[in-house]
N, C-alpha and C positions, 0 to 999 in steps of 0.2 A: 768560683769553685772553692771548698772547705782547705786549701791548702796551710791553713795557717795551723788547722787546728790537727791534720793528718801529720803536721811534723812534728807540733808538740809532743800526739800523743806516741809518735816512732823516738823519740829522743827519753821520754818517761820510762819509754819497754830496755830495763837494763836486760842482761842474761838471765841475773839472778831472779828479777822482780817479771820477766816473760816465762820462768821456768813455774812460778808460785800461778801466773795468770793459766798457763794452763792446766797447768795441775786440776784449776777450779773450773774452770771451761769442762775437762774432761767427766770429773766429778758429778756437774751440774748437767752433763747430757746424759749420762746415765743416769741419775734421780729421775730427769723429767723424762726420759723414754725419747729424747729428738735425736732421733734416726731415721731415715730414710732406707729401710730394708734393715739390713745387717751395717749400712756408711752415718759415722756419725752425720750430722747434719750441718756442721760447722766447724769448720777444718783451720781457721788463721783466729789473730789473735785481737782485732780491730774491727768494730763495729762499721758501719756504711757513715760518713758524715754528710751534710745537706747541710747549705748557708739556707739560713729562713729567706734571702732572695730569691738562690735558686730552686728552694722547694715553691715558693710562693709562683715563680715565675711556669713551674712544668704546670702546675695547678690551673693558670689559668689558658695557659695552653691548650691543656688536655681537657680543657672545658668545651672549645671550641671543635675540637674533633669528635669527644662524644655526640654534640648537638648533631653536627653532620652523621653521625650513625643512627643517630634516633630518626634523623630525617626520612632517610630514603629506605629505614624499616618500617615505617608508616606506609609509604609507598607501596613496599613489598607484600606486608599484609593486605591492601586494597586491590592491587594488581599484579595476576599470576603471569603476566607478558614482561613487564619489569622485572616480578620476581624472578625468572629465567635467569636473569644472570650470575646467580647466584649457583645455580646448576644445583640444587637441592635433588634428592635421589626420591621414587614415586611413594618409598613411607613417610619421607620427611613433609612430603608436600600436603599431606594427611594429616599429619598432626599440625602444624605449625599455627593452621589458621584453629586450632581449638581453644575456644576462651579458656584463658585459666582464672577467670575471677581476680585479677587486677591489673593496675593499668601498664605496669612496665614490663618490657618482654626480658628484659634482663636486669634488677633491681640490685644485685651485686653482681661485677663484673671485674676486670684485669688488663690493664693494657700493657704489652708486651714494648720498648723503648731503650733509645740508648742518647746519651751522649753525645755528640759528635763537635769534631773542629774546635778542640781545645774545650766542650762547654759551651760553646757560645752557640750549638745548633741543637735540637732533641728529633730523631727519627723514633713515630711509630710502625712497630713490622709486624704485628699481630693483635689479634681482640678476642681477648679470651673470653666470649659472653656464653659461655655456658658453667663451669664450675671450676671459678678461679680459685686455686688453694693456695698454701700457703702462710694465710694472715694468723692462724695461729699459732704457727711455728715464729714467724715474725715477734709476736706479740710475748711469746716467752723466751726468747732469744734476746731480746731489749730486756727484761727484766734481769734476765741471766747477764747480761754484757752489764748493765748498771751496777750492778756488786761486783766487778769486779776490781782485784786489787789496784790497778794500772790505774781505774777510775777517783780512786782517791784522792789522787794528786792531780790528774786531770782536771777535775773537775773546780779546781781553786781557780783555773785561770780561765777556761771556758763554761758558759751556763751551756745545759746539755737537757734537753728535750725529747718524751718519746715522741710517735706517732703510732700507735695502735690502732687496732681495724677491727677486734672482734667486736668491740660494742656497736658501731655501725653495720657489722654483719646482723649483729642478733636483729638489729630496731628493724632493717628490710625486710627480716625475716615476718618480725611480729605484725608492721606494718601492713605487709600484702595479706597474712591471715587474718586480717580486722576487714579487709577491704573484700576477702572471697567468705568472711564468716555472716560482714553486715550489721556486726555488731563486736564489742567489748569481750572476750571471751580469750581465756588459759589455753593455747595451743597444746597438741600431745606431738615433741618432735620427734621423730626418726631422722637419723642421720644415713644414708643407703648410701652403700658401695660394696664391693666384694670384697671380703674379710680377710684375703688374701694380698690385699695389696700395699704396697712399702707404703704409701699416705696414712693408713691405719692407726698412726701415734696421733697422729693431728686431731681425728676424730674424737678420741680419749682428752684431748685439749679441750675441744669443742664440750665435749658433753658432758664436762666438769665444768668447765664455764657456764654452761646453760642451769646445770642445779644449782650453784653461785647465785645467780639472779632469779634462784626461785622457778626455772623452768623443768618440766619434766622432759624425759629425753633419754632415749637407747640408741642402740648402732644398733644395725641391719641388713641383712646380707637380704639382695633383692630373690634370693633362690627359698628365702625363709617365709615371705609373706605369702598370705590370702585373701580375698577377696570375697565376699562371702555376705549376705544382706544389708547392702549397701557398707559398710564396714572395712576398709584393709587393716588387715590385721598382723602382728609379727607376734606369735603365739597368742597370750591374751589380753597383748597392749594393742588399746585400739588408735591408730595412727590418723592424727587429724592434720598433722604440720611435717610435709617431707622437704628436710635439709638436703637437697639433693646435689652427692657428688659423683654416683654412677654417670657415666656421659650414655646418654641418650641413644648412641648407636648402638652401643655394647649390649643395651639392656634388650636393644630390639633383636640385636645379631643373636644373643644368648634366651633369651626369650619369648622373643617375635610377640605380634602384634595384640597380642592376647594375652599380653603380660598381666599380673592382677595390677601393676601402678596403671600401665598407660587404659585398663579399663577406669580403674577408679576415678583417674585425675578427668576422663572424655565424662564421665557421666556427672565428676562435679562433688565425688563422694571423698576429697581428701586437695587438698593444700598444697604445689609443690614448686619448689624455688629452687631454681628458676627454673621456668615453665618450658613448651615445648619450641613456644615461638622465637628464644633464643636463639634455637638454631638458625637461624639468616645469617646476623649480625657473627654469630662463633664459624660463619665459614669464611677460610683466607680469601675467596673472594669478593668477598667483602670491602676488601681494602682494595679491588678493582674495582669495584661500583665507584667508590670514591674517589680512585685518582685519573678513569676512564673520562677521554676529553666529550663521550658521547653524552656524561651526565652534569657537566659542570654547570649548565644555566639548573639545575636543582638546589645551589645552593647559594647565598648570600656572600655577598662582596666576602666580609669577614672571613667567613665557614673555606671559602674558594681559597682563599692568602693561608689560612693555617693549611690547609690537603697538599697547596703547593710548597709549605715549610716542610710539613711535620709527617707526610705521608710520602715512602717512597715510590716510586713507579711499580704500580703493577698491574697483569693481567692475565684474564683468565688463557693457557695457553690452547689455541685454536688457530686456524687459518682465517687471518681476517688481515686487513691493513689498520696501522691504528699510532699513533704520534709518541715522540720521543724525542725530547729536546727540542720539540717546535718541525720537527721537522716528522713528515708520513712515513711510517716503514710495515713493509710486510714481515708481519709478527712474526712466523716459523723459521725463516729465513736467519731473519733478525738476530732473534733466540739464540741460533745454532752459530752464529758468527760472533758474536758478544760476551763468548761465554766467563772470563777472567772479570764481569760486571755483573754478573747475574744468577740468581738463586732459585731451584725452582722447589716448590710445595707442594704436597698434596693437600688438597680442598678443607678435607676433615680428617688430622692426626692432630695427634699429639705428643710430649717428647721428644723431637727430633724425628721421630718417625718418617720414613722414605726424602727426607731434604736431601738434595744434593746441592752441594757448592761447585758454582763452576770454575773456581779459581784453585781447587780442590782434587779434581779429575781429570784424566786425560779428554782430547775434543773427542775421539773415538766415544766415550764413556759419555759424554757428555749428549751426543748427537743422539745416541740411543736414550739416555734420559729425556729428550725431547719430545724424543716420539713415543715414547711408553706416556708421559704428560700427554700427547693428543689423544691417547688412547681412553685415560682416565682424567675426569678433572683434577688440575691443577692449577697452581700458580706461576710466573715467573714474575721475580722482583727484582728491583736495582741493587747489588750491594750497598752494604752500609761498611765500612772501616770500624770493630768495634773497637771504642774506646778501654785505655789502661787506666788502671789505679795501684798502687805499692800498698801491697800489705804485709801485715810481719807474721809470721810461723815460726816453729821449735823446730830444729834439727839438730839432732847430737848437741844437748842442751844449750845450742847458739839460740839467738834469734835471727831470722833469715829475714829480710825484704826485698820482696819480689813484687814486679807487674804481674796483675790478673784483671782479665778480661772482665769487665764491670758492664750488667744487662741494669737498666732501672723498669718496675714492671708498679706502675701505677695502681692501688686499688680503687676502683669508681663504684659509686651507686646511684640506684634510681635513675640509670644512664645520663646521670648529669654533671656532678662533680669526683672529684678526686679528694681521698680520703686516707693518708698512709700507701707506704709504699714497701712491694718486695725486692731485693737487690739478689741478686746469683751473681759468683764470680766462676771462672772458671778458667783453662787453662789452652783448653781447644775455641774451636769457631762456635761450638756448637753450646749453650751454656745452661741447657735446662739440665737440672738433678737428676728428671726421670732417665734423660738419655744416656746415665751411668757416670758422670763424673759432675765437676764442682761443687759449689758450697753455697749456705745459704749466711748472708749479715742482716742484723738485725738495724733497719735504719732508723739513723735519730738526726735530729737540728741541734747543729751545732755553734755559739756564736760564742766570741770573747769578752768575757767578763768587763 
């Protein structure tokens, strides 16, 4: 773990020279618009560090759980008896098997991870393979943290490292349009999502980085396009490449099935990333296919030792009998007994959205979360213990160091490797931004001169 170089750079942050750091911090979130709604986007005064071992090491980790997701969405596309377990709802089952004209069902994705046991263990608790955001907030958050003042003198004694992720986003992007165009050809992107939503800074990241490298490219609100001879169209830009970070239900709940994308993308008349068949992989059950002992002869010696490192218990919550520490337990029961160990999810949110902690609630509160889970798909997972990190803040021109909850959120593509990473700290259990509080750090490698 980076400890060497977390104290240098807390011992560097005098009053005076943490008072100057954010000054510039504040400065520089206003110029570049990183907010999240109305909340800055970065609240303390220290970047995320990673030893080049221990980035190397999640890397190769996070390799072997990808492969195991690719796997049994292979599966799942072949067979809708397999696919079942995934409890996909009767539109989803409709789209999913629609080609989208290339090969990966999720070419940019996000695995959700933490920490654990000092460092020396990493649990994944979520797969974000529908529309992992983020990486451009990341990507100008590093730049921002590298100018600053505190880096000056840091940086004499440690060599310091980004990891960016938009260039990797764009090439997926361009890639899968070479592969659904068949040919060499200048994509036209739209960037789709409702024009209302606190993400909206990031987009303006995006679609300045995309004219940077020569790309054309708008934002787009899915309420604005048409569809119209063979053409979707967002007034009279005609959209051949959709950046897509509308999630998939929204657009079907708010538009239903006759939407002009999800006509365009079925007939083959527009590009979008990532496609529909993401959704398998982007439901938390998902991560019960994988750790469920009914599927374990699906995967390779290797793929089986990381699900049992790296993935923690879960399953979809239902009446069935089914293993838990080696030993057979009837699930609902189980559930309802265990609850200071156990988290339950719904299928398909996002932000925090309906989690309950059962370490969190009364068992009364708990019991009836159980059974609203059997009502609707869910998840039940093992607790994870999330891990601390000390970061420093301004208070009443002090500088403050405090522990904050540290999430590490992997970016992958072409569901195969890992590529740059998001870090959220926060202060509660709960650690995503959307869910109203923490902060995002921009992570870098950092090693001693």
């Amino acid at each position: 773990m980076p400890g060497e170089a977390i104290a240098r750079y807390h011992e560097l942050l005098t009053d005076e020279l943490g008072g100057e750091t954010q000054a510039q911090i504040d400065t520089q979130l206003r110029e570049r618009g990183l907010y999240f709604g109305d909340r800055p986007l970065c609240t303390v005064l220290r970047p995320r560090f990673f030893t080049p071992a221990q980035y190397g090491w999640m890397r190769v980790r996070a390799g072997l759980i990808l492969r195991a997701f690719e796997r049994v969405h292979n599966i799942a596309i072949a067979d809708s008896g397999f696919r079942a377990q995934y409890k996909l709802q009767e539109w989803e089952e409709e789209l999913v098997t629609v080609n989208p004209g290339f090969r990966n069902a999720s070419p940019t994705s996000r695995l959700d991870a933490f920490f654990v046991n000092d460092g020396k263990g990493l649990r994944f608790t979520e797969y974000n393979a529908e529309t992992p955001a983020g990486s451009g907030y990341n990507d100008v958050l590093t730049e921002m943290f590298l100018g600053l003042p505190v880096m000056r003198e840091f940086l004499r004694s440690f060599e310091v490292r980004p990891l960016p992720v938009r260039h990797s986003l764009m090439h997926c992007l361009l890639d899968a349009f070479r592969q659904w165009k068949g040919r060499a050809e200048a994509p036209r992107i739209a960037i789709i999502d409702w024009s209302d939503v606190p993400t909206y800074s990031e987009f303006v990241i995006f679609e300045q980085y995309f004219a940077e490298q020569g790309l054309e490219c708008i934002i787009a609100d899915p309420r604005e396009l048409e569809y119209q001879d063979g053409r979707l169209m967002a007034g009279d830009y005609h959209i051949t490449l959709i950046y897509k970070r509308v999630l998939i239900s929204e657009l079907v709940e708010r538009g239903g099935m006759d939407h002009p994308i999800i006509r365009a993308v079925r007939d083959g008349a527009v590009c979008m990333v990532n496609p529909f068949a993401c959704k398998i992989n982007h439901k938390k059950a998902s991560l019960a296919v994988l750790t469920d002992e009914r599927n374990a002869s699906l995967f390779p010696a290797d793929e089986q030792r990381a699900i049992a490192d790296h993935v923690p218990w879960t399953r979809v919550v239902e009446e069935r009998k089914t293993r838990f520490d080696n030993r057979e337990v009837d699930l609902v029961p189980f559930s309802v007994e265990n609850r200071e160990r156990l988290v339950l999810k719904p299928n398909d949110e996002y932000g925090g959205k309906g989690i309950v902690l059962g370490w969190e609630v009364s068992a009364s509160e708990w019991a009836a979360a159980v059974q609203t889970a059997l009502a609707e798909p869910y998840i039940v997972q093992e607790r994870i213990i999330l891990p601390k990190e000390p970061y420093p803040s301004m208070a009443d021109g002090h500088v403050v160091i405090a522990d904050r909850m540290l999430d590490t959120a992997p970016y992958a593509f072409y569901g195969d490797y890992v590529d740059g990473c998001l870090s959220r700290l926060g202060t509660t259990s709960l650690l995503n931004v959307t869910s109203g509080g923490g902060s995002n750090v921009p992570s870098l490698l950092a090693e001693k001169r």
